[in-house]
Structures are given as structure tokens and as C-alpha cells.
N, C-alpha and C positions, 0 to 999 in steps of 0.2 A: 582684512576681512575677505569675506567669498567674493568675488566676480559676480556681475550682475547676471549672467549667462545662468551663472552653476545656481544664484538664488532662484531664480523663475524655472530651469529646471528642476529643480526642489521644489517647488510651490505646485507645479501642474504635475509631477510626480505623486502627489497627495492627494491633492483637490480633484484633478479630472481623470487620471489613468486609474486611481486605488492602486499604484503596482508599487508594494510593498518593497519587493525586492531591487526595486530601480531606485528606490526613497533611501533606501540603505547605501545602496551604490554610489548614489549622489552625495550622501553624506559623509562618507569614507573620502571621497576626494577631498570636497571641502578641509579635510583635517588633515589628508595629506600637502595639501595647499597652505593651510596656516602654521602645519609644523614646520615648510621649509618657508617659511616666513620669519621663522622662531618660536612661534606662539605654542609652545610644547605645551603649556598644561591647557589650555584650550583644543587641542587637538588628541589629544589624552581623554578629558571630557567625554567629546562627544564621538569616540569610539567606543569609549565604555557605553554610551547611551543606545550605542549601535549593538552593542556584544549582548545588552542586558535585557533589549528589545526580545533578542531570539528566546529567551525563556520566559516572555511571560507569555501562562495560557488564557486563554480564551475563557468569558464567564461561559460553565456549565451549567444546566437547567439540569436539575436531580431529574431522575425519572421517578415516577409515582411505584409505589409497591409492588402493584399487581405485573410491571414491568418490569423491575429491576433483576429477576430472574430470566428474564430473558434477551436482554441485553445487557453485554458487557461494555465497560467506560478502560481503555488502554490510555497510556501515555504514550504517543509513537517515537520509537527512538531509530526508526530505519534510517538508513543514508544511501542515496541512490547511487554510489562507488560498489556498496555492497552487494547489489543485483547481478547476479552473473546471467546473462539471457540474451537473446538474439537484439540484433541490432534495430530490427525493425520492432522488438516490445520499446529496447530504448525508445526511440524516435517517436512512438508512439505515444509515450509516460510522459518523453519533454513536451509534444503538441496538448497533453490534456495541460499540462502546470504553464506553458504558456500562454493559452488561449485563456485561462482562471488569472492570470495576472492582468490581463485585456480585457476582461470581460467588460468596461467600462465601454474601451476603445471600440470593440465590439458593437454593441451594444445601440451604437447611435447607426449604424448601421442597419438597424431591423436584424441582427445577428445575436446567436447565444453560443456560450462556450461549453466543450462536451463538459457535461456531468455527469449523465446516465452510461453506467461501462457493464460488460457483463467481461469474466474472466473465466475463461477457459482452458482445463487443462489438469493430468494424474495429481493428485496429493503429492504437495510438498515440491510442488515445482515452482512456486513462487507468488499463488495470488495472495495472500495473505499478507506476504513479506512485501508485493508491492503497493497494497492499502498501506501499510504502515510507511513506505515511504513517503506515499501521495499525501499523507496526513502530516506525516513529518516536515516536508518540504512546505505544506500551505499554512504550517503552525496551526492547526484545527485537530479540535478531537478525535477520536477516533473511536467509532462507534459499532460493536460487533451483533447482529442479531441472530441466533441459534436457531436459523426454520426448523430444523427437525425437532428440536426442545416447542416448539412454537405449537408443531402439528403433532408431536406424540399429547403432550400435556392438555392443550388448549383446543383440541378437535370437538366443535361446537362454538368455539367460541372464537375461530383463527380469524375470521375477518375483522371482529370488532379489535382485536389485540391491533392487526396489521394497520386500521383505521386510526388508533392511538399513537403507534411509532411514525406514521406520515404525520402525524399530528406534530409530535415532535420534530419531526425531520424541516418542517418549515417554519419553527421558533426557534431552533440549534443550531445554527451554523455551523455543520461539521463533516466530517466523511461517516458515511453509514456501511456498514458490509454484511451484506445478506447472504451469511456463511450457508454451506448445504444446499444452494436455492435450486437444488433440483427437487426439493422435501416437497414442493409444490408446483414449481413449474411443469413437471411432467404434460406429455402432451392430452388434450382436453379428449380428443376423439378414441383414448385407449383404451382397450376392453376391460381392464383390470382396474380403472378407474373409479371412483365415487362420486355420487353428488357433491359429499361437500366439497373434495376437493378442487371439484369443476368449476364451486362456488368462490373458493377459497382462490385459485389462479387469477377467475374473470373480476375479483377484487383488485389482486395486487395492478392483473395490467390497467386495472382503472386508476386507482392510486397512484401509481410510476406516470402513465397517459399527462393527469390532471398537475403533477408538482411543479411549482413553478419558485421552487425554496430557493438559495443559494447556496446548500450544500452538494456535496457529490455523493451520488447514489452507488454503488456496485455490488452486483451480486455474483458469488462464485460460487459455480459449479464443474467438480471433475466428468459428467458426459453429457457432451454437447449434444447428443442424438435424443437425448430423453429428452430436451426442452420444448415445449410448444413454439410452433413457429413463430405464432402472433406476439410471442416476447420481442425477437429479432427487432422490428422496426422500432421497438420502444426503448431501443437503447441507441447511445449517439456513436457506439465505437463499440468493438469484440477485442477483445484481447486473448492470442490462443498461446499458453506454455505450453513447452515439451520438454521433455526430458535433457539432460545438458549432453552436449554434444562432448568430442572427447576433449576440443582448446577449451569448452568450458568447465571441461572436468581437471583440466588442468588448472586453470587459473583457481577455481574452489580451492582445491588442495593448494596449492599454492599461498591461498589468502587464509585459510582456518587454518592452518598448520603453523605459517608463519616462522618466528624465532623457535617452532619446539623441533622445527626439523629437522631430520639427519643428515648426514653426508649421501645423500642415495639420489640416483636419476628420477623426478618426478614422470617422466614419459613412462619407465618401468611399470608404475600403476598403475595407469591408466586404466588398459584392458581390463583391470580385476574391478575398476571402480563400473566399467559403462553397462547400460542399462538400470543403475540406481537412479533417485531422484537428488535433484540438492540438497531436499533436507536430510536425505540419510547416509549423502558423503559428507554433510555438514557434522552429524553426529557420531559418525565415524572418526571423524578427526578427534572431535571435542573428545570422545572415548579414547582415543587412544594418548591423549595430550594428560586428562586425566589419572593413566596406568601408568604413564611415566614420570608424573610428581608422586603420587604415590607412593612407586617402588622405589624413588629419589635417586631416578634418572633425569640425565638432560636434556634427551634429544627424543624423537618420535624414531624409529626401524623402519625400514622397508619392510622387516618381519611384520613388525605388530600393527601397521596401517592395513598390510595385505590382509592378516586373521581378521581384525575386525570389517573391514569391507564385504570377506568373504560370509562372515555368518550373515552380513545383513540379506546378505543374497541365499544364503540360505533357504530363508523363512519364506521366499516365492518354491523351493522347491519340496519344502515339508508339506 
């Protein structure tokens, strides 16, 4: 059986850190410990027990009617390999998901772990895709709110709506992402501004101020210059994308293209791919991976990568 070592780290793994991902780790050895013991179907067991952990979800709380049009319920299937982005978002994604594994360890310390993120940066550069991994990675739902659906539809009635989803936000345990959140952030002092929406801001920062839930909040928006300042201090961390540089336009293509590629120099493309975003060399591949099952070929062209790269660029100069 296990070492008294690896039980007690297994027991305080559970009991006082809550870190999920250390309880799995520790349980993985223990089986690799009893396999070379012999004990195969014991340690068969309880990696299945380990493998079978990773899919179960989380009980969800339906949201009520008048809600459910404006938050979406995802399964996140992101995987943080997938992320093509500067090393400092890296570093940055690992400190929120290790600090949420500590938050225990934390915690006795007079200490909290970031929750509150704001994500910054063009369409399709990856906040969205890095909600779904932060969800993915901490096995919690992952929860989408549509501001601008919030504030075109519900204008009169945005703060009581936004009163209900922090309501939920601190009975759910889960990741929330408050897509568009310039729909309302905009700055309070702007001429173009409105009562309500002055109203509708000086809620949410009261909302976000007061949550003391266990889920992680984030809200993206593509321009940081339109957000009210007094947001800034009420987030625990900024997250800024940019556009992928050309080694990360290389690794993209690299990674979505995969086995459909040709014999051709990926450097070659580069220049045609930079200044796109990742999701639209991301689509570019998928299109062109696409044209060649289709027309039941094997491989992706140098040709047919470069035409469809180029129309995407196009469409900035129509």
C-alpha cells in the first residue's frame, strides 16, 4: 500500500490546500507505487478514478427565464498548449490558475487570489479563447454575459438584470465573462453619455467592488481607452492581447494546419498572414483544410493558404 508520506500528503491535499490538481498528482503516484509493487488492477482503479474525475461537471443553477437570453452556459474545451500569445499573458494565466489552487493556502494569510481580470485587446486575439481555457483548466462552467444584448434589449432595466447575474455569480461557482464590456464601461465624464448609462456603470462598479463569490469574474473589451478609469482599480489583473507576432504566426499555422500541410516553407507565409488576428489565420487554415477534403486532395498549397489569407485581408481594404 501507499507510504505514510504520500497518505498525509493526500489527506492535506484535500482537507486544507482544496488543490485539486496536487490530489490528482498525488494519486497518480500512489498507483504508480502499487503498480511496481504488482498490484496492476489496483492501480488501474484508481487512475481510472483520476481520468474520470476530469469529466465530471460542476452542479449548474439554471438561470431563470428572464436571464437565460442573455447569458450563454459553454462547456470549455480550451487547452492552454492551444494559446498562441506572449509569454508574459502566459505567466500571467499560470499566476491566476495557481493562486485559485491556493486560494486556501492564501487565504490564512489575510490573502485573496486574483479573480477579477479585465481583458484587453482587437477581436479575435484571444480573450475569449483564454476564458475557455481558465474554465477548462479549473473544471467550472463557463458563463458568457452579452452586455450589448443586456443594454440594447434591457435599457431601463440594466441594473436590476446586472443585480440578478452578481446574484448568481455568488451561488455558481464558475468563470463569468462579461463579453462587449465596453457596452457600458465607457467613461462616466463623456459628453455623449446618458443618465442611464452613468447609472448602469456606477452599478456594475458597485457589484464587482462588493463580490466576495468564489468564481472569477472577467470582462472583455477590444478598447482600453473607452473604459472608465474607476474600473481599473477593481480588477485584480489587466490582461492586454495584441495581434500575433510573426513566430507566433508561425507556430498558428504550424499548429492548425498540421498533417493537411504541404511540402512548402512556412516562413514563406508569413508576411501574407501578419497583421491578421489569430482567429482569422485560425479560419484561414480551417478554410483552406476544408477546399482540400473537398476537392479530395491531400495536402493544404502554398497557393491556396496564401489566396485565402489574402482575401481575409482584403475585407480591411474594401
Amino acid at each position: 500500500m501507499a507510504n505514510s508520506t504520500q497518505i498525509k500528503a493526500l489527506i492535506k491535499a484535500y482537507l486544507s490546500d482544496n488543490n485539486v490538481d496536487r490530489f490528482r498528482t498525488l494519486s497518480l503516484q500512489i498507483a504508480a507505487h502499487e503498480a511496481q509493487k504488482g498490484h496492476l488492477s489496483l492501480a488501474n482503479e484508481i487512475k481510472k478514478i483520476v481520468d474520470d474525475s476530469k469529466n465530471v461537471t460542476n452542479k449548474v443553477i439554471p438561470f431563470t427565464p428572464d436571464l437565460s437570453d442573455l447569458v450563454l452556459l459553454t462547456t470549455p474545451k480550451g487547452k492552454k498548449c492551444e494559446l498562441v500569445i506572449s509569454k508574459d499573458l502566459k505567466d500571467k494565466i499560470d499566476r491566476i490558475l495557481k493562486e485559485y489552487y491556493n486560494k486556501n493556502k492564501l487565504s490564512k494569510y489575510g490573502l485573496h487570489n486574483r479573480r477579477k481580470l479585465l481583458l484587453v485587446g482587437a477581436p479575435g486575439t484571444g480573450k475569449t479563447m483564454t476564458a475557455s481555457v481558465i474554465a477548462s483548466e479549473l473544471n467550472l462552467p463557463l458563463y458568457t454575459i452579452q452586455m450589448d444584448r443586456l443594454v440594447n434589449k434591457y435599457m431601463g432595466e440594466t441594473s436590476q438584470k446586472l443585480r440578478q447575474i452578481f446574484d448568481i455569480i455568488q451561488k455558481q461557482k464558475g468563470i463569468f465573462l462579461f463579453d462587449e464590456f465596453d457596452a457600458i464601461g465607457t467613461e462616466r465624464a463623456s459628453e455623449n453619455d446618458v443618465g442611464e448609462m452613468r447609472r448602469v456603470l456606477n452599478s456594475f462598479l458597485q457589484f464587482i467592488e462588493n463580490d466576495s463569490s468564489e468564481s472569477l469574474i472577467l470582462a472583455a473589451t477590444n478598447n482600453i481607452s473607452l473604459l472608465d478609469q474607476a474600473l481599473f482599480r477593481r480588477f485584480d489583473d489587466i490582461l492586454d492581447y495584441q495581434k500575433p507576432t510573426k513566430e507566433q504566426i508561425k507556430l498558428l499555422l504550424e499548429n492548425r494546419l498540421s498533417n493537411f500541410r504541404g511540402k512548402f516553407d512556412i516562413n514563406s507565409i508569413i508576411t501574407t498572414a501578419y497583421g491578421l488576428s489569430h482567429s482569422e489565420i485560425t479560419q484561414a487554415c480551417m478554410d483552406a483544410i476544408k477546399e482540400v477534403i473537398l476537392d479530395d486532395k491531400k495536402k493544404v498549397t502554398k497557393t491556396i493558404l496564401k489566396r485565402l489569407l489574402e482575401d481575409r485581408k482584403k475585407a480591411y481594404r474594401n
